[in-house]
C-alpha positions as CSV (number, residue, x, y, z in Angstrom):
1,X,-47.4,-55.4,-28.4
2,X,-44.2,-55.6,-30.8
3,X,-41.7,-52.3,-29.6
4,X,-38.7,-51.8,-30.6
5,X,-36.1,-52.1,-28.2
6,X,-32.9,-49.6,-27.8
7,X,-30.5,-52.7,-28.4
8,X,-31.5,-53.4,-31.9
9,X,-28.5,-52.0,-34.6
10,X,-30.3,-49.4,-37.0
11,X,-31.4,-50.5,-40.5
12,X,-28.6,-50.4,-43.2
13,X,-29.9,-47.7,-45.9
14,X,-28.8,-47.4,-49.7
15,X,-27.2,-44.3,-50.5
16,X,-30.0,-42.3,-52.6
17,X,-27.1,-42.0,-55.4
18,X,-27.2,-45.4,-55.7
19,X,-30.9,-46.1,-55.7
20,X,-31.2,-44.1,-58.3
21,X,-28.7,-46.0,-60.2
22,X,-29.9,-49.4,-59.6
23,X,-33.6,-48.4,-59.9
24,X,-32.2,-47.0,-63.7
25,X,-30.7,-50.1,-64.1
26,X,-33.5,-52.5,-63.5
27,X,-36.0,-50.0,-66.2
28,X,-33.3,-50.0,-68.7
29,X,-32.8,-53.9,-68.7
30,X,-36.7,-54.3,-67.9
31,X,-37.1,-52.0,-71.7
32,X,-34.0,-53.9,-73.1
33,X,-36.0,-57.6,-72.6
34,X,-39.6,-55.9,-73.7
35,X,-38.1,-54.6,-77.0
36,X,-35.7,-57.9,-77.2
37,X,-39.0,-60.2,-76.9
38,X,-40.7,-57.5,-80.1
39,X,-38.2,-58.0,-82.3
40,X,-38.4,-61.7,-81.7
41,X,-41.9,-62.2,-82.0
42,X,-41.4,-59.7,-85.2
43,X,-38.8,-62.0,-86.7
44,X,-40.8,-65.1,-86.0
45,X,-44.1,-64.6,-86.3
46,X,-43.6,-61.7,-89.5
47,X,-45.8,-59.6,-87.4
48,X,-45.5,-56.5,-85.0
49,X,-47.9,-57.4,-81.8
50,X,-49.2,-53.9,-81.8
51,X,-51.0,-53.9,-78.4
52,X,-47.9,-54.5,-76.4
53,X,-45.9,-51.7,-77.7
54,X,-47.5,-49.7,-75.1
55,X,-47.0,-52.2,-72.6
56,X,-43.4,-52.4,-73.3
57,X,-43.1,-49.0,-72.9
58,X,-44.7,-48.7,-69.7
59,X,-43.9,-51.6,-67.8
60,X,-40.2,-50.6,-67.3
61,X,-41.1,-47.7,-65.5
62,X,-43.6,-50.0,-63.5
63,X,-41.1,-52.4,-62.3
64,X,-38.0,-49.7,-61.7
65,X,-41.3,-47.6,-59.0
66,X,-41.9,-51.4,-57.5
67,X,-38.2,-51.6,-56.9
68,X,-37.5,-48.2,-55.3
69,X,-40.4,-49.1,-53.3
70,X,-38.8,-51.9,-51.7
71,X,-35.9,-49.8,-50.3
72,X,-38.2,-46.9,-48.8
């Protein structure tokens, strides 16, 4: 059986200030590459891809919960 002993150093937390901040950071740059990669595929292919306009604006907050989630 795996216990822990009373010699091991406690786990090194994030502050919850800057969680927060990072977990921000990762949506915003997560929504700045969705959008980046529309208006690409706009300006190339002279068409909107209309079925991953919701996908760009959900996935952000998708990948900022998976990241928090890693910390907690």
């Amino acid at each position: 059986m795996d216990t822990p002993s009373g010699n091991e150093p406690a786990k090194k937390r994030m502050s919850p200030a800057m969680l927060n901040t990072l977990t921000a950071l990762i949506g915003i740059a997560t929504l700045a590459a969705g959008i980046g990669w529309l208006v690409y595929s706009w300006v190339v292919d002279l068409e909107v891809p209309y079925f991953a306009i919701p996908l760009v604006m959900t996935v952000p907050v998708i990948v900022a919960v998976a990241f928090r989630n890693c910390f907690e």
